[in-house]
N, C-alpha and C positions, 0 to 999 in steps of 0.2 A: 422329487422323490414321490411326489405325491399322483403325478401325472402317470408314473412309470408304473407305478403300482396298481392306479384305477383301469393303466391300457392293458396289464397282464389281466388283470380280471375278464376284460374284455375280450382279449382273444388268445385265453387257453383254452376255454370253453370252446370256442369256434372252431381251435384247433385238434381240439380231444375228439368232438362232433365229425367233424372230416375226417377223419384216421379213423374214427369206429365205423364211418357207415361203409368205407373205400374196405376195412378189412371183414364188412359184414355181407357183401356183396362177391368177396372172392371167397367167402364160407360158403354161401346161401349157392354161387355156381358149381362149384367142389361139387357139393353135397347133392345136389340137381343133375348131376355126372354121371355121379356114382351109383344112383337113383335108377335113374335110365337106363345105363348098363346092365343094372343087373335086372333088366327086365319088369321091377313093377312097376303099374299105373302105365308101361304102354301100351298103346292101342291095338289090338287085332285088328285086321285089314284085311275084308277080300275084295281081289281083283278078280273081273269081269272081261272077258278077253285076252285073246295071244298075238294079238297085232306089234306094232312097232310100237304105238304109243303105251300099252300094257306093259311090253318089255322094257321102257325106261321107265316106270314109275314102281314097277318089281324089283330094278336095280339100283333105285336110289332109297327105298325103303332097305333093302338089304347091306347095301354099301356105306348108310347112316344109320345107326340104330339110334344115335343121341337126337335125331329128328321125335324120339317119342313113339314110333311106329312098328309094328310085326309084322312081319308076314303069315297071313293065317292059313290062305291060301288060294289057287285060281281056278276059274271057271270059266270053259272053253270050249267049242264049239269040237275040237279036238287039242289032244296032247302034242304040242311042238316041242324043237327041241332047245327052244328057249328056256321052257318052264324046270326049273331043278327038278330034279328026281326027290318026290315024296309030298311037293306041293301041288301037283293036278288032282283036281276033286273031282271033274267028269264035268259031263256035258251041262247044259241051261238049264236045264230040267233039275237040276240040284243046288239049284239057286232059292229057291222058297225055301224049301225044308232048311239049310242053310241061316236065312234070316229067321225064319220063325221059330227056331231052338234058342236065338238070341247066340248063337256060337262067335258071331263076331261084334266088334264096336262102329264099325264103319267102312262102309262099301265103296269102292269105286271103282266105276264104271269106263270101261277104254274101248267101247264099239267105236265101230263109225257109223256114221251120221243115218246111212244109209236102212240101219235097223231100229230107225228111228220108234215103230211103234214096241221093243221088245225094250228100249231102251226109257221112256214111258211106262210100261206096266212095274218096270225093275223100281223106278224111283215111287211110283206109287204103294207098292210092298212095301218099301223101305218105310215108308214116310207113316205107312198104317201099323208097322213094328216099330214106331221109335229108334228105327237105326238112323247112325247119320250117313250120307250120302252125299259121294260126289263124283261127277264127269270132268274126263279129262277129253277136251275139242280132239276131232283125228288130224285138226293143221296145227299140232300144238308147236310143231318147228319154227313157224310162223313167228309164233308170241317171244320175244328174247324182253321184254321188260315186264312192270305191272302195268296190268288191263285195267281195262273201266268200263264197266259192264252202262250201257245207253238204251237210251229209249228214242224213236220214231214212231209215234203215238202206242198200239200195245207190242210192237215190235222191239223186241230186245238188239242190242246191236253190241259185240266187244268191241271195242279200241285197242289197240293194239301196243299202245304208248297213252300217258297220260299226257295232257294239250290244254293246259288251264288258258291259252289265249283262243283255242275256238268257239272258248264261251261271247256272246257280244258281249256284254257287259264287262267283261274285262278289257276289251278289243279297245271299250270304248274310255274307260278309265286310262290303260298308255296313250289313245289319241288325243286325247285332254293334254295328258302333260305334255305331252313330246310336243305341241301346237305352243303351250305355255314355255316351256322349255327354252322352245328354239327361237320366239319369241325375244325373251331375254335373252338368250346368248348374242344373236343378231344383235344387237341393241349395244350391251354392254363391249361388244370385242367392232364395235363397229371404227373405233380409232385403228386398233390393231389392223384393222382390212387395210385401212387408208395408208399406213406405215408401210406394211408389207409389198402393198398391187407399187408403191413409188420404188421402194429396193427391187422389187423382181423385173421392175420397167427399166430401171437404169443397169442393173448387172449383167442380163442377158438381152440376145435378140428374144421377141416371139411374144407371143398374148401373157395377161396377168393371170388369167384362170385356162383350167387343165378339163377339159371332160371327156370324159371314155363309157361306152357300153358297157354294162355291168347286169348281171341276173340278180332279179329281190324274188320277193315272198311269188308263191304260186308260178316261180319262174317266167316272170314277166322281166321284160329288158328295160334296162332307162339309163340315163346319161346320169354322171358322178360327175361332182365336181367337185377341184381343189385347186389353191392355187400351183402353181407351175413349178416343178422343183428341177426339175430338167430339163437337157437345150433339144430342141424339136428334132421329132423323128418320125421314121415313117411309118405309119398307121400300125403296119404289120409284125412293125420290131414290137412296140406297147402293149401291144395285144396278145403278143407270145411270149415276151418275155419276163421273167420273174425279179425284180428288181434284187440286188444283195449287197452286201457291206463292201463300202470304197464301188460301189459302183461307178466308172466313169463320165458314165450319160449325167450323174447329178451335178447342179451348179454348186457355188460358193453358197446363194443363200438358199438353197436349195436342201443344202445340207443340215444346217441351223434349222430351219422349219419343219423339216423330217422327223427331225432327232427330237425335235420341242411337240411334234405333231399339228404343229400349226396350220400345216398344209389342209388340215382335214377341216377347216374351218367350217369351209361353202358348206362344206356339207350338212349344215343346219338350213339353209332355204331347202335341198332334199327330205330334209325332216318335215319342213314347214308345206309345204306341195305335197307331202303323202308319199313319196318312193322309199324315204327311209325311216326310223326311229331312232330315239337317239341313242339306245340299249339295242343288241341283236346282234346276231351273227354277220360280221363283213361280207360283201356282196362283193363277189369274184368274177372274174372276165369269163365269156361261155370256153375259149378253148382252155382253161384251165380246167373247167368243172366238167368239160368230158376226158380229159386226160384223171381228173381226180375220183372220179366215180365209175373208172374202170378197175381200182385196184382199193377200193373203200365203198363197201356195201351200201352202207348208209349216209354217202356223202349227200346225197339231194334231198333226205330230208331236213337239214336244217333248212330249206327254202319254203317251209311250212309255215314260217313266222316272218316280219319284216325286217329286214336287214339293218343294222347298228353300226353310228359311228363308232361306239367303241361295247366290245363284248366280252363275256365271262371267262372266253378265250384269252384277248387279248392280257385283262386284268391279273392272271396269271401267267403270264410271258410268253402264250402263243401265239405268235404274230409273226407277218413275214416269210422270211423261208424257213422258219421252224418244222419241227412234226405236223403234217396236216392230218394224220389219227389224232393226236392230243387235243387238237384245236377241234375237228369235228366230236369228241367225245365230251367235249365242254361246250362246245353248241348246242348238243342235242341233249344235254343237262340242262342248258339255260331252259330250253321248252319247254323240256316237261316238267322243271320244276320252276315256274317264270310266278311272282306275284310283284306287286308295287317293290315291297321294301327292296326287293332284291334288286332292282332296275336303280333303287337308290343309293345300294351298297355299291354295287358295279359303279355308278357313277362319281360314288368317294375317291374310290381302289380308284380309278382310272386318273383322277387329279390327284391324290395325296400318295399314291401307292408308288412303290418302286419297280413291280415288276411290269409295270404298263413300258416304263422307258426302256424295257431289255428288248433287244432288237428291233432299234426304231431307226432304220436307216434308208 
C-alpha cells in the first residue's frame, strides 16, 4: 500500500506536468495563429526587383501570411505583369526615400548578380537605417536544401547541401573507427569465414569469394567482395542484372547467407584497405548508376561520401530491388546529416533491428 501510494506521488505530478505543457503548447500555437492572421507584429517587406527570383519570394510571402510577413511593396526597374496591381512603387530611385521614412521592416533584395554595385549601395543604406536586409542569390533554383555559407580565405563560398564529412577532422574520426571496427570484426567472425568458405566449397562448383566492380566515394571503381551466393555466370549477366526474390541463379547456402547477410562479410578487409566504411551508402555496379541517374536527379551525389556495408537506407528497409528514390533520399540524409553517434545507431538498427532483414534476398 505503501509502495502504491509513494509511486502515485511520484508520477501524478509527472503526469499533470506533461498534460499542462503538451496543452500549453497547442494554446501558446492557437494564439500565435491567430496573432498572424490578423496582421500584428508582421513584418513589412519591400522587394527589390521583377525578375523570376522576386516573383517567387512575392508569392510565398503572399501565399503564407502565417510565415509572419507583408507585402509592403516592389521596386523595379519597371512594372511587369507579375507585380499585383497597387504594389509597384516605381523605379530604384524610390528606394532611399522608401528606407529612410523607416516605411518598412525589411528589404529584400532579388537583382542579379550582374548589378552588383547597385545591389552594394542598397544594402549599405539598409544597414546606415537600421533596416534589416536580405539577398536572395539569382541561382536560387540551385539551392533545394540548407546552405552553409564557407570561407576560402576572405572569399565567401555557399554550399549547396550541408557535408559535415568534408570537414578532415571528421573524415578522420569515421577512418579511425571503421580501421578499429573492421579490425575486430575480421577477428571476431574469423571462424564464421572458415565455416562458410568449407559449405560454399563443398555445395557448389566455383571460388569461395565473389568480386565485382563497383563505384565508391568521388566515383572511383574498386572490386567488392563477398562470399559467393550464386553458381557462376557470365560477367555480363552480374553486371546487368538486378538480383530478386527466389532468384534462381542463388544456391542453397547461398540463400541462408543472403537472408543472414553474411555474404557481406569480406567486406570488412574493403573497410580495412580504405574503398569502403562500414556505415554509407551501398556502392552499386556503373551500369546501374547510369540507368539510375537518368530518371533520379540526385542519384550521384550520394558518391560524395564513402560507400557502407550497411546504411541508413538499408536500416529502414531499403535495399535490393526496393524504391531507389527512398533509398537515394536516405542516402543523402545520411550526408548531410552524418556525425559519430549516428554511424553508431545505424550500426545497432542494422544487428538488432528488423527492418535491415526485409528484403534481404
Amino acid at each position: 500500500g505503501n509502495f502504491k501510494d509513494s509511486t502515485k506521488i511520484i508520477l501524478l505530478p509527472l503526469l499533470f506536468s506533461f498534460l499542462f505543457s503538451i496543452i500549453y503548447r497547442l494554446i501558446a500555437i492557437i494564439v500565435l495563429q491567430r496573432i498572424i492572421k490578423s496582421g500584428y507584429k508582421q513584418r513589412k517587406v519591400l522587394i527589390i526587383g521583377a525578375g523570376l527570383a522576386a516573383e517567387k519570394v512575392m508569392q510565398q510571402i503572399i501565399s503564407f501570411p502565417d510565415l509572419g510577413y507583408r507585402l509592403y511593396g516592389i521596386i523595379a526597374a519597371e512594372c511587369t505583369s507579375a507585380i499585383p496591381t497597387g504594389y509597384y512603387l516605381g523605379d530604384l530611385s524610390r528606394f532611399y526615400d522608401t528606407v529612410r521614412l523607416h516605411l518598412v521592416d525589411e528589404v529584400i533584395i532579388a537583382l542579379p548578380l550582374s548589378d552588383e554595385e547597385t545591389i552594394i549601395s542598397m544594402v549599405e543604406k539598409c544597414q546606415f537605417e537600421g533596416i534589416r536586409v536580405r539577398i536572395v542569390p539569382d541561382f536560387f533554383s540551385v539551392i533545394r536544401n540548407q546552405v552553409v555559407l564557407e570561407k576560402i580565405g576572405e572569399i565567401p563560398l555557399i554550399a549547396i547541401r550541408t557535408e559535415p564529412l568534408s570537414l578532415l577532422r571528421n573524415r578522420i574520426v569515421k577512418r579511425a573507427f571503421d580501421i578499429l571496427f573492421s579490425v575486430f570484426a575480421l577477428t571476431i567472425t574469423s571462424p564464421v569465414f572458415l565455416v562458410l568458405a568449407i559449405l560454399i566449397r563443398v555445395t557448389s562448383a566455383g571460388p569461395i569469394f565473389f568480386k565485382q566492380k563497383r563505384i565508391g566515394s568521388n566515383n572511383i571503381e574498386f572490386y567488392i567482395y563477398k562470399f559467393r551466393s550464386m553458381v557462376i555466370q557470365n560477367r555480363n549477366v552480374t553486371d546487368t542484372k538486378w538480383t530478386t526474390k527466389d532468384d534462381p541463379r542463388v544456391t542453397k547456402i547461398g540463400e541462408f547467407i543472403r537472408k543472414t547477410s553474411l555474404d557481406e562479410l569480406p567486406q570488412f578487409w574493403n573497410v580495412l584497405i580504405g574503398n569502403m566504411s562500414v556505415v554509407g551508402p551501398r556502392p552499386e555496379r556503373e551500369y546501374f548508376i547510369e540507368e539510375f541517374k537518368k530518371h533520379i536527379r540526385d542519384y550521384k551525389v550520394r558518391h560524395l561520401v564513402k560507400s557502407g556495408i550497411t546504411g541508413w537506407a538499408q536500416v529502414n528497409g531499403w535495399r535490393g530491388d526496393t524504391s531507389i528514390k527512398n533509398r537515394i533520399e536516405h542516402d543523402i540524409y545520411y550526408l548531410e546529416n552524418w556525425n559519430f553517434w549516428f554511424d553508431i545507431r545505424i550500426i545497432w538498427m542494422t544487428i538488432f533491428g528488423q527492418e535491415t532483414k526485409r528484403h534481404a534476398y
